[in-house]
C-alpha positions in Angstrom: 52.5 77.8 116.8 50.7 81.3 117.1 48.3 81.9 119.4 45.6 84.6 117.7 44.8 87.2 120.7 41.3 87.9 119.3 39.7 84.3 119.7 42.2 81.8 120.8 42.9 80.2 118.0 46.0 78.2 116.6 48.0 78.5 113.6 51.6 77.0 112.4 54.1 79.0 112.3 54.3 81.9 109.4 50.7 82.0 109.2 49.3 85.5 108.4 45.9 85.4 109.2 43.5 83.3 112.0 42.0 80.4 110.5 38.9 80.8 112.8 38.0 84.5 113.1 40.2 86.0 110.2 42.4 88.1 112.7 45.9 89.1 110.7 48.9 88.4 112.7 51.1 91.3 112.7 54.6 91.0 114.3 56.3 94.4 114.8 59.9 94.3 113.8 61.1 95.3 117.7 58.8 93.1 118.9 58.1 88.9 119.4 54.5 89.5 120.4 51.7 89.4 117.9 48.7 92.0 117.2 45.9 90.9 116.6 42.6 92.5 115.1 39.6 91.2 114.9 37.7 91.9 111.3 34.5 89.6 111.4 32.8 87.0 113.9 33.1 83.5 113.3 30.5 81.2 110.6 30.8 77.4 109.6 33.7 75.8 108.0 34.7 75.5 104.3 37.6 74.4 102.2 39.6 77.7 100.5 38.6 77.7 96.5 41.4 79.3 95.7 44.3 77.2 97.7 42.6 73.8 98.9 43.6 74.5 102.6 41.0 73.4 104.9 39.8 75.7 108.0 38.0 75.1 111.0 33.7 75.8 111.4 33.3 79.2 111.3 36.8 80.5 109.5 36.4 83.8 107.9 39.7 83.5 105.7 41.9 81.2 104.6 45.0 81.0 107.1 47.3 79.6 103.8 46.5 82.6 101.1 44.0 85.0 103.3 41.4 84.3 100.5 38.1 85.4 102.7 34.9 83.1 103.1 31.7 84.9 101.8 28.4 83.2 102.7 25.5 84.4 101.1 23.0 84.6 104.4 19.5 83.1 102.4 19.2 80.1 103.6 21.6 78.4 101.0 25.0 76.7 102.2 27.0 77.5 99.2 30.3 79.2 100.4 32.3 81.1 97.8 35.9 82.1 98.2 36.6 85.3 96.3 39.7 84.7 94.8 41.1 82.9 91.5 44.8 81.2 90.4 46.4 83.7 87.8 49.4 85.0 87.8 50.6 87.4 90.5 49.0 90.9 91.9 51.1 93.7 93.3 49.9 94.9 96.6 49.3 98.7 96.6 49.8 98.9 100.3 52.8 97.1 100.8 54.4 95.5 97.4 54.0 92.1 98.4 53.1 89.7 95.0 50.2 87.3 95.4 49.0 84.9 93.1 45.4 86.7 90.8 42.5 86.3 92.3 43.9 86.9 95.4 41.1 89.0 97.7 43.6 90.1 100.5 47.5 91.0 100.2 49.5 87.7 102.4 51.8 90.1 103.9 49.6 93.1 104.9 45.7 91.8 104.6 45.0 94.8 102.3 41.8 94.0 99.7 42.7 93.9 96.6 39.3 94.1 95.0 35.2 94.9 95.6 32.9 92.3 95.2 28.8 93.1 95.2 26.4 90.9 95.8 23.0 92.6 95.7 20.8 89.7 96.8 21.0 86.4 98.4 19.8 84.8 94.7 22.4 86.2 92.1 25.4 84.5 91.3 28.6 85.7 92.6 29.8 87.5 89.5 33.5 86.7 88.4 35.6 89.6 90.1 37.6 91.9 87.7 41.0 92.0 88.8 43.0 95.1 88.3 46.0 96.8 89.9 44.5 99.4 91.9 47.8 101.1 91.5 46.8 101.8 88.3 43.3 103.9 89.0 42.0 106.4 90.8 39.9 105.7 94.1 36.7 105.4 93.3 33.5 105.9 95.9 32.0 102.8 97.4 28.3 102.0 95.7 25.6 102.3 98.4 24.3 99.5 100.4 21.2 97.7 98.6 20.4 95.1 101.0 21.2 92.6 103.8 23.3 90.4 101.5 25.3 93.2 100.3 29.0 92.4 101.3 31.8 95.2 100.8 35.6 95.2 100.5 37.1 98.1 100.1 40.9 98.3 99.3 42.5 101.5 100.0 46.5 102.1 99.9 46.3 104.2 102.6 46.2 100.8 104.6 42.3 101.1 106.2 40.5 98.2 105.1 36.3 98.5 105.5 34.2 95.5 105.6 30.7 96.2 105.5 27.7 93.2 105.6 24.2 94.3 106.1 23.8 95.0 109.8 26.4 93.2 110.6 29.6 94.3 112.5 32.8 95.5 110.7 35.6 95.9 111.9 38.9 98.8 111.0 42.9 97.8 110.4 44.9 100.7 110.6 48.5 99.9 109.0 51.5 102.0 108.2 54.5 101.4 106.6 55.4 100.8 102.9 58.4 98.2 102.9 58.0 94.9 102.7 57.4 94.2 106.1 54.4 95.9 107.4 54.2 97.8 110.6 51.4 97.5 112.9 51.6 100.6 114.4 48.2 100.4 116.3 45.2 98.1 115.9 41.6 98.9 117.5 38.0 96.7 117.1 35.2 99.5 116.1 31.7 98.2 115.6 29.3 99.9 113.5 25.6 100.1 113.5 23.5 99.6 110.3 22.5 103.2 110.1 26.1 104.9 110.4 27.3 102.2 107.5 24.1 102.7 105.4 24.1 106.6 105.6 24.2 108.2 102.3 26.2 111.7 101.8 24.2 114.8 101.7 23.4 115.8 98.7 24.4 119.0 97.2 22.1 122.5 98.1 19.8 123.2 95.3 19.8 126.6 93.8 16.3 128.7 94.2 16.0 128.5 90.5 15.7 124.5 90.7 13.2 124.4 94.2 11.0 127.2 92.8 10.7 126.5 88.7 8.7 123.0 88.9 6.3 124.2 91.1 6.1 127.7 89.1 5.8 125.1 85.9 2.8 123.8 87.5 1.1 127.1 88.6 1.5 128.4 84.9 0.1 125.3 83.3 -3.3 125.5 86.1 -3.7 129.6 84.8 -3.2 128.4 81.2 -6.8 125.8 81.7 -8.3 128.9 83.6 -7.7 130.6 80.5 -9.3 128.6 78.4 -12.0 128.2 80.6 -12.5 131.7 81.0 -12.0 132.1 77.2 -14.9 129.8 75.9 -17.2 131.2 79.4 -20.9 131.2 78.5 -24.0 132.0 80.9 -25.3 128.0 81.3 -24.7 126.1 84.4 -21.6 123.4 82.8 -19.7 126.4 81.7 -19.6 127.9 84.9 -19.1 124.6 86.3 -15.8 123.8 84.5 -14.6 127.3 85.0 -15.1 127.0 88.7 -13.1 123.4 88.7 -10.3 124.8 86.9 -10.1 127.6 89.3 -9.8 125.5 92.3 -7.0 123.3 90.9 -5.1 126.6 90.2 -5.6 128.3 94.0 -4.3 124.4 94.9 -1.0 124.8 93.0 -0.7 128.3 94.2 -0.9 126.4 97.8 1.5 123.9 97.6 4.0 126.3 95.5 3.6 128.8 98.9 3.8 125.5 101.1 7.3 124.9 99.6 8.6 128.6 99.9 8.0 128.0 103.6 10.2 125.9 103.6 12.9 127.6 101.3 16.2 129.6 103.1 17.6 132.2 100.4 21.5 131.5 99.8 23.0 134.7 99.6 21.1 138.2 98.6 20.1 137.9 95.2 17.8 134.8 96.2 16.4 136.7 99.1 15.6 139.4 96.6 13.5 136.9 94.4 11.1 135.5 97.3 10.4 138.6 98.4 9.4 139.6 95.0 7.8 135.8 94.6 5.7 135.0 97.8 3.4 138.6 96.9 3.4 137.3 93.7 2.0 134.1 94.5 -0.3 135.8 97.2 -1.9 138.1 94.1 -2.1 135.0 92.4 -3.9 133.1 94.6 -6.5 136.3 95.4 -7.5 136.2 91.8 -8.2 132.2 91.6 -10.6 132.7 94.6 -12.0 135.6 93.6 -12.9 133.9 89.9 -13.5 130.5 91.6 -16.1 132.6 93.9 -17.4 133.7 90.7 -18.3 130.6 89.2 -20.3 129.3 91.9 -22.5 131.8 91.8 -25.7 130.7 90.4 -27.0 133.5 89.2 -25.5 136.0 86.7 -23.0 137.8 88.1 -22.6 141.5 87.3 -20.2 144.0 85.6 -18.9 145.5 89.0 -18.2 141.9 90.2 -16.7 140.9 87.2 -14.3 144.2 87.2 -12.9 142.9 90.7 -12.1 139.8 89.6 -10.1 141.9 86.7 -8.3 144.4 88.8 -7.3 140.9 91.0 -6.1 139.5 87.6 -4.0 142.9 86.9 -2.4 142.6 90.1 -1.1 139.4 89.3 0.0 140.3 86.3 2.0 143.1 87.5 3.6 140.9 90.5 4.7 138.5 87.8 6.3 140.8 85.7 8.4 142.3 88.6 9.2 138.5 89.0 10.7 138.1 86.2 12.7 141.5 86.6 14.2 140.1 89.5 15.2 136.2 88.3 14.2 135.4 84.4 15.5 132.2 84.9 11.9 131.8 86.8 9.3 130.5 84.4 7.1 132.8 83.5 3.4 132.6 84.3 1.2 134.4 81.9 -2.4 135.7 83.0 -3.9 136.9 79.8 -5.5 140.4 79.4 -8.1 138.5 76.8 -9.5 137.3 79.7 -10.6 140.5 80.7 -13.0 141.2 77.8 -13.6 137.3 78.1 -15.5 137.8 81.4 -17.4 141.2 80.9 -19.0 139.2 77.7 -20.7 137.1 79.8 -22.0 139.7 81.9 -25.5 140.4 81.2 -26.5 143.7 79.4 -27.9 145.8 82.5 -31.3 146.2 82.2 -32.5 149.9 80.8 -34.2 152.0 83.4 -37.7 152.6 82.0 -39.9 156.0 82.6 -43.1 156.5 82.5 -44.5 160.2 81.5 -47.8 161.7 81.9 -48.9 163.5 78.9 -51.9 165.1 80.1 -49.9 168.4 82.0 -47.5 168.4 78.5 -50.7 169.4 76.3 -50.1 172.0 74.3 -53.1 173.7 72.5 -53.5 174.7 69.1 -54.3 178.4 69.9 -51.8 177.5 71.8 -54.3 177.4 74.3 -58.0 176.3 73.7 -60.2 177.4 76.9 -63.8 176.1 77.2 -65.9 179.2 75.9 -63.9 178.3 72.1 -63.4 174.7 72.5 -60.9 172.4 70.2 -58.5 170.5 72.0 -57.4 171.1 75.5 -56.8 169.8 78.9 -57.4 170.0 82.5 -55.5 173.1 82.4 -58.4 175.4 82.7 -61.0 175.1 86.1 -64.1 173.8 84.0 -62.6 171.5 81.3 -63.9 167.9 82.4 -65.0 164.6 80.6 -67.5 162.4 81.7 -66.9 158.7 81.1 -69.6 155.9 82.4 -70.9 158.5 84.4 -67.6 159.7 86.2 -66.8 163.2 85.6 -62.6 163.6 85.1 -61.5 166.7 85.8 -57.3 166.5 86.0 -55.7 163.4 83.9 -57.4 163.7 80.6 -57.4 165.5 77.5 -60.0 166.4 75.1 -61.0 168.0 71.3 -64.4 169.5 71.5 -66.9 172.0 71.1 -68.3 173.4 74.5 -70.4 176.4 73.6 -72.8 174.5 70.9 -70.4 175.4 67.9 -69.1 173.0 65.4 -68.9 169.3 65.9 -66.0 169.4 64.1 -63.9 170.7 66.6 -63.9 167.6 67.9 -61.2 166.8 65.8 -57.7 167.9 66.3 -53.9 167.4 67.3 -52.4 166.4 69.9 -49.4 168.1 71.1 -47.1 167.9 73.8 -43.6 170.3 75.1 -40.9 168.7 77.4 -37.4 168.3 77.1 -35.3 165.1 74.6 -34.5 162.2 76.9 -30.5 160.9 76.5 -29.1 159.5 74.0 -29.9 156.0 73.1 -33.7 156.3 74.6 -36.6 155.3 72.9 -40.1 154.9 73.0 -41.9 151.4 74.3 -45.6 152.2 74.5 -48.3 154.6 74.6 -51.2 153.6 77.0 -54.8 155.1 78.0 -58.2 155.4 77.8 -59.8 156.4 74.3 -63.8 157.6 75.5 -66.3 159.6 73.8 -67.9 162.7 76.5 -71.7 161.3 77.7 -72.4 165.7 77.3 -72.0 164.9 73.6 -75.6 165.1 71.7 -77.7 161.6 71.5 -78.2 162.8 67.7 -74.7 162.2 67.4 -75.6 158.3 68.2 -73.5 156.1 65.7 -70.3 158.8 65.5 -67.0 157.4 65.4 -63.6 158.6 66.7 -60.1 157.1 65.9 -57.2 158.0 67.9 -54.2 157.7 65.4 -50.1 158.5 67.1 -47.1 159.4 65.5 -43.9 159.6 66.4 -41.6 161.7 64.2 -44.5 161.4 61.3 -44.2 157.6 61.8 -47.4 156.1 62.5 -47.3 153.6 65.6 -51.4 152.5 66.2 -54.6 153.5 66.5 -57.8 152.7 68.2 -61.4 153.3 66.9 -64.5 154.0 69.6 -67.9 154.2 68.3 -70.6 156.3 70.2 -73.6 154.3 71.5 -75.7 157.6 73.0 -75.1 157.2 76.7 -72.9 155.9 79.1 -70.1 154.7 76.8 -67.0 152.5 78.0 -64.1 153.8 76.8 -61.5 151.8 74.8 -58.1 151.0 76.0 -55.4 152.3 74.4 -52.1 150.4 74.4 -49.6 150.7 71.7 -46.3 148.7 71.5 -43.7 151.3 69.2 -41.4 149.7 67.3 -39.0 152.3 66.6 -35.4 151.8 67.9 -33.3 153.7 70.5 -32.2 156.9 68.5 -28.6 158.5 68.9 -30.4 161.7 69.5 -32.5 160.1 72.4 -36.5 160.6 72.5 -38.2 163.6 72.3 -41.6 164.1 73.6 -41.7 167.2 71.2 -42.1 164.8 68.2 -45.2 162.5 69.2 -48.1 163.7 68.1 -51.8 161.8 68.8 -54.4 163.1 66.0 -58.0 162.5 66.5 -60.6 162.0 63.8 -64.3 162.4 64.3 -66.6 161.0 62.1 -70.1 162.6 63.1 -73.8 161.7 62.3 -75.3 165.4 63.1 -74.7 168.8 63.6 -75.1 168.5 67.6 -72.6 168.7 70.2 -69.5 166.8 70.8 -66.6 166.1 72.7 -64.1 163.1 73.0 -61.0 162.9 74.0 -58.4 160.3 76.1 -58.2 159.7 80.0 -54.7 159.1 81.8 -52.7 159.3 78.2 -49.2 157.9 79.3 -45.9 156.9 77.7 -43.3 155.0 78.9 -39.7 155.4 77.7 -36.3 153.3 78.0 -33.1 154.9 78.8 -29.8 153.5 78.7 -28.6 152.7 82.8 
C-alpha cells in the first residue's frame, strides 16, 4: 500500500494518484520514498465515468486512470468526470499512451485538455481531444465566473488548476523518458485576484487617446456653426446658439481633462501636445466668448462681435499648426463664414444726427440787406428785430421786409444760407421753426397771407401758409419731414433754399419772416 504524504490516504500498490485529495505519487528512480503534491482539497465521493473505479467522499481524481472529478458548485450534485473511452492519447510531457478522453497523463499527471465551464447551469460541453503535440500553446481564456474551472496542459511539465477563488496548486516535473522525475514538488496557494488578473494591455499611441475626443470637439464647432450661420436678432435664436456653445466649451473640457492625463512617448508626441493643449485653450476662449454672447439680452454690438472673431481666428490658426505637427489628428474646422455670419446680426449703428441753426447762415440778397433798404435779412444788423405775440426777437430769426415805409413787396424773398457740405452719406431729416407775420406790419394789411415754401436742391420739401389777423398774431409751426435720401456727396447747406411769398391786401407796411429756423441732419457714425 502507499501511504499519500499530503492527506493520509491509502492506495494499492502502483497507484499513481491519491484517491482522496488527487496528490500524484511520484517515486524517484534513486529513491523508495514517495512525493507527494497536493493539487486540490477534498469534495464528496463519486464513481469515475471514464473507468468505473469507485473513490472515497471527497476524491478529486480517479486513483485507477487519474480522470479528475469536476463538481459544478450551484447547488446541484451532478459530478462529471472529464474524460471518454477512445483509443489512446500520447502524453506531450512524458510519452506515456492513455486511453482518449483521458484528462490527466497515468504516468506523469500532465492535462491533456481545457475544459470551460462558464456557469453553474450549462452543460459540460463534450471535450475536443487533440494531441497537443500537434499545436502551438495557446493563451488561457480569462476567468468568467465562480464556476469557471481551468486545466491547463503545458509540456514543459507545470500543470495550473484554477476554480473561482478557490486554491490551486503547482507540479513542477522534469524529465522526458518514460519514467518521470520528480525533481522538486512545492503547494503554492493563490488568491482570486493574482489568478483573475488580466495582462496589461498594450500603450495606446497619442493618435488613438487624442482623435475621439478631437472627433467630438469638431462635431460640437460644426452645430455652433450652424447655429451661428442661421443667427437672427429674436430671443430662440440666440437661445439655441448659446446651448450649442456650451456643449462645445464642455467637449473642449473633457478633451483638456484627458490630455492631463496623457505622458508623450518619445519626441514627436511631445511635439503634438504642446502644439494641441494651446490649441484647445484658443478653442475653448472662443466658445465662451460666443456663448457669453448669446446670453446677452440685448443686441450686442460690432466691437463685441469682432472679439468673438479675432477669438475664432486664433483658433483657427492653433488648429492649423496642429495639423502641421500630426495630420493624422482630425481636423477641426472653424469656418471664416461665421465671421460675416455674426456681424449680420449686429445692428446698423445708429447715425449721429446734427442739428444746425440757420439764422447766423443767412445770406442776403444784396448780399446784405440792412434795415434803412429792407428785403430779407437777419439779426445780423443792431436794429433788425420781429415782434411775435408781443415779444420783440432780436437774435434767432430771420425776416423779408420793408422797414423805411417802401414796398410791401419786399416782403417777399429768398432765403439763403453759406456753410460747408456735411460727409458723405448725410442727408437731410427735417426743417423746424416758427412761421409769424411782424405785429409793426400795417393793420391795412389785415387779411394778407404769407407761405413759407423750402427746397432742397430745387426739390420742393413743404410749406406752411400764415394768414395775418391785424394784431398780435401766433405764429405757425413749421416742421417739415424731407424725404430725400443720404447723397454720396453728403448734404450741403448751400443748396436749401426757404422762399417766402406775400400775398398783400394794401400798399402799407410789412414784414414777416421765421423765428429759430433749424435743421437737423444725419451723418453716417
Amino acid at each position: 500500500m502507499l501511504t499519500c504524504a499530503s492527506c493520509g490516504n491509502q492506495e494499492p500498490d502502483g497507484s499513481r494518484f491519491c484517491g482522496s485529495c488527487g496528490a500524484s505519487f511520484a517515486q524517484p528512480p534513486d529513491e523508495g520514498q514517495a512525493h507527494t503534491v497536493a493539487i486540490a482539497g477534498s469534495r464528496p465521493t463519486w464513481t469515475c465515468a471514464n473507468c468505473g473505479h469507485d473513490e472515497p467522499e471527497g476524491a478529486r481524481f480517479c486513483g485507477t486512470c487519474g480522470a479528475p472529478f469536476a463538481h459544478v458548485d450551484d447547488g446541484a450534485a451532478d459530478t462529471v468526470a472529464l474524460a471518454s473511452s477512445v483509443t489512446t492519447l500520447t502524453c506531450a510531457n512524458c510519452g506515456h499512451q492513455e486511453q482518449e478522453g483521458s484528462q490527466f497523463c497515468g504516468s506523469c499527471g500532465a492535462p491533456f485538455v481545457t475544459v470551460d465551464r462558464p456557469s453553474a447551469s450549462t452543460d459540460v460541453p463534450a471535450p475536443s481531444f487533440t494531441d497537443p503535440s500537434d499545436q502551438e500553446p495557446r493563451p488561457a481564456p480569462a476567468p468568467t465566473g465562480s464556476h469557471r474551472v481551468r486545466w491547463m496542459a503545458a509540456g514543459t511539465g507545470v500543470v495550473v488548476l484554477v476554480a473561482g477563488g478557490a486554491t490551486a496548486a503547482v507540479i513542477a516535473l522534469t524529465g522526458g523518458d518514460d519514467s518521470p522525475e520528480a525533481a522538486s514538488s512545492e503547494q503554492v496557494t493563490l488568491t482570486q485576484d493574482s489568478a483573475e488578473t488580466q495582462p496589461p494591455a498594450s500603450s495606446a499611441t497619442l493618435v488613438a487617446t487624442v482623435a475621439p475626443l478631437l472627433g467630438d470637439v469638431a462635431a460640437a464647432q460644426s452645430a455652433v456653426g450652424v447655429r451661428v450661420r442661421s443667427l437672427t436678432a429674436n430671443t430662440a435664436s440666440r437661445a439655441a446658439l448659446r446651448n450649442a456653445a456650451d456643449a462645445l466649451a464642455a467637449r473642449i473640457v473633457r478633451a483638456q481633462a484627458v490630455l492631463g492625463t496623457v505622458t508623450p512617448n518619445g519626441s514627436a508626441e511631445a511635439q503634438t501636445l504642446s502644439v494641441l493643449r494651446p490649441a484647445l485653450a484658443a478653442h475653448l476662449a472662443y466658445a465662451e466668448s460666443i456663448a457669453s454672447l448669446a446670453a446677452r439680452p440685448d443686441p450686442f454690438t460690432e466691437t463685441e462681435a469682432k472679439a468673438v472673431i479675432a477669438r475664432a481666428e486664433q483658433a483657427r490658426r492653433a488648429y492649423v499648426e496642429l495639423v502641421a505637427a500630426d495630420a493624422a489628428l482630425p481636423i477641426v474646422s472653424i469656418d471664416s463664414s461665421e465671421d460675416s455670419s455674426l456681424l449680420a446680426v449686429v445692428p446698423a449703428p445708429k447715425p449721429t444726427r446734427r442739428v444746425i441753426d440757420l439764422a447766423p447762415l443767412l445770406v442776403g440778397v444784396s448780399p446784405n440787406d440792412p434795415p434803412g433798404e429792407g428785403r430779407c435779412f437777419g439779426p445780423y444788423t443792431a436794429r433788425a428785430s420781429l415782434r411775435v405775440s408781443g415779444i420783440v426777437h432780436r437774435n434767432d430769426f430771420v425776416q423779408c421786409g420793408d422797414d423805411a415805409a417802401g414796398s410791401p413787396g419786399r416782403a417777399s424773398g429768398v432765403y439763403r444760407f453759406s456753410g460747408a457740405a456735411l460727409p458723405s452719406g448725410s442727408r437731410l431729416v427735417r426743417v423746424t421753426g416758427q412761421a409769424a407775420i411782424d405785429e409793426s406790419s400795417s393793420s391795412s394789411q389785415r387779411g394778407s397771407a404769407v407761405t413759407w415754401r423750402l427746397f432742397y436742391d430745387g426739390t420742393p420739401i413743404c410749406s406752411v401758409t400764415v394768414v395775418w389777423s391785424g394784431s398780435r398774431p401766433r405764429p405757425a409751426k413749421l416742421d417739415c419731414r424731407a424725404t430725400t435720401g443720404a447723397s454720396p456727396n453728403g448734404f450741403d447747406v448751400r443748396r436749401l433754399r426757404i422762399q417766402q411769398v406775400a400775398s398783400l391786401a394794401s400798399s402799407g407796411s410789412f414784414w414777416a419772416g421765421l423765428l429759430g429756423p433749424k435743421i437737423v441732419v444725419e451723418a453716417p457714425p
